[in-house]
C-alpha positions as semicolon CSV with decimal commas, in nm:
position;residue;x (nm);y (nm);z (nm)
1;X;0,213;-1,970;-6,250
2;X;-0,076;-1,905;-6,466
3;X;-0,242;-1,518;-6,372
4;X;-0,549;-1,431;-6,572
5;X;-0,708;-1,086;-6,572
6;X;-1,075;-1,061;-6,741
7;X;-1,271;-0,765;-6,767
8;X;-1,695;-0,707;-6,889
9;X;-1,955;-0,480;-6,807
10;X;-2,293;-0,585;-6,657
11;X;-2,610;-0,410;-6,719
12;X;-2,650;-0,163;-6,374
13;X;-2,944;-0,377;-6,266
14;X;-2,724;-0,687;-6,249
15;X;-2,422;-0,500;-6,103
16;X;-2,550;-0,565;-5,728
17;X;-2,629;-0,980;-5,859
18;X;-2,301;-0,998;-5,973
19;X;-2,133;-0,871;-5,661
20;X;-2,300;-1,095;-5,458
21;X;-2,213;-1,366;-5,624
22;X;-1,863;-1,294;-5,673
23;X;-1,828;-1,269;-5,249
24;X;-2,056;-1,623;-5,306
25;X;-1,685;-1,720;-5,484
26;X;-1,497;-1,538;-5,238
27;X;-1,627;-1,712;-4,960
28;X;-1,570;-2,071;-5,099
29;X;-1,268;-1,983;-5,138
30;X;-1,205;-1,887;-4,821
31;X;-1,363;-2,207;-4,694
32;X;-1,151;-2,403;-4,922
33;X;-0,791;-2,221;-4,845
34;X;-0,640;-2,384;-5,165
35;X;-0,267;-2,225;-5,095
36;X;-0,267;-2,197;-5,489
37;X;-0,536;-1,951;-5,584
38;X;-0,559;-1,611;-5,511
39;X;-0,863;-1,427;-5,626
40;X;-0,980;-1,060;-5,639
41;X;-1,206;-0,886;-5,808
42;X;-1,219;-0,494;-5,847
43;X;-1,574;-0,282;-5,963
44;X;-1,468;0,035;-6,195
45;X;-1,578;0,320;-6,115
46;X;-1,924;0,340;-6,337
47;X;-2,042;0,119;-6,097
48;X;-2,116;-0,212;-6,360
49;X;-1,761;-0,296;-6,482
50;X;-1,573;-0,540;-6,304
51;X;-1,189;-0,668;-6,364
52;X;-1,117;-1,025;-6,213
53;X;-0,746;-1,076;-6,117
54;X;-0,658;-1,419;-6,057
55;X;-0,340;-1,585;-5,970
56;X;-0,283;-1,934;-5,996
57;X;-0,008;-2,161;-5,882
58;X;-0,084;-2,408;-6,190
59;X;-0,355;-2,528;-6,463
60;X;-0,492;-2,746;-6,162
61;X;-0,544;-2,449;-5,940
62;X;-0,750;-2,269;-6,217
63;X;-0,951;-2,616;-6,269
64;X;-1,028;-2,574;-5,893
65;X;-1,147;-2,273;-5,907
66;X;-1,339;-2,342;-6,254
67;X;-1,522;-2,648;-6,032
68;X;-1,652;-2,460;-5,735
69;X;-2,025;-2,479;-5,724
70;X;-2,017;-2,068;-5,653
71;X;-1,787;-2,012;-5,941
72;X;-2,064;-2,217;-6,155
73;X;-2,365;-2,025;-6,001
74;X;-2,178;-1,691;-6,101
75;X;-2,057;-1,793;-6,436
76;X;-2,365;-1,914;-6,568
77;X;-2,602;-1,605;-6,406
78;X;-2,382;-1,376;-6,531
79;X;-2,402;-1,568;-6,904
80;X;-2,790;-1,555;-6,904
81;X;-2,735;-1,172;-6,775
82;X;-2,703;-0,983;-7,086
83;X;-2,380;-0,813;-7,083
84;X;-2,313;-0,446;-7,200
85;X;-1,947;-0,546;-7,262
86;X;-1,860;-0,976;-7,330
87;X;-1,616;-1,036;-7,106
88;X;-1,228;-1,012;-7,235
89;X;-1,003;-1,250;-7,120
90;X;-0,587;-1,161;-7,077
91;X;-0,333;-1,405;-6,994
92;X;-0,053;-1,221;-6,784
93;X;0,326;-1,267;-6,722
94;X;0,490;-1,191;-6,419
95;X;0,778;-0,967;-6,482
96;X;0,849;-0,840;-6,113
97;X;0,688;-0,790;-5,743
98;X;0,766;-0,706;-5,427
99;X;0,544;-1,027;-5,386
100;X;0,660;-1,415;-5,338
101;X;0,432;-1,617;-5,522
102;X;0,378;-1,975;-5,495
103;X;0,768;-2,000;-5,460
């Protein structure tokens, strides 16, 4: 399982761009119903800050996701943005849930 958490700050004009396409993402997603991604995406509460929270059954899920025309669209909009805060990427390790994943 691969789970990646990445967090940046848009400038507050942006912040209602980004959201949009982020449910552009969500909604491919959807669409697709790849049983080995699950995606969210949280806005803090100044309103411009966003934390990504992805969970991924395998490098091949996260390539999936990386390919989706949506994930493209908001990857490279929010890359010609002009971020307050570049985006900081953590790879996570499960330790314990109350959560079955991809098992």
């Amino acid at each position: 399982m691969k789970v990646v958490r990445v967090q940046y700050t848009t400038r507050a004009e942006f912040a209602a761009i980004n959201q949009a396409n982020i449910a552009g993402v969500v909604a491919e997603l959807k669409q697709l119903n790849h049983p080995g991604i699950k995606y969210t995406c949280w806005l803090l509460p100044d309103g411009k800050t966003f934390m990504h929270f992805d969970q991924l059954e395998n490098e091949e899920a996260h390539q999936v996701l990386q390919s989706l025309a949506s994930f493209k669209k908001f990857a490279d909009e929010l890359w010609a943005s002009g971020l307050e805060v570049e985006p900081v990427l953590e790879l996570l390790n499960l330790v314990a849930s109350t959560e079955t994943y991809f098992g």
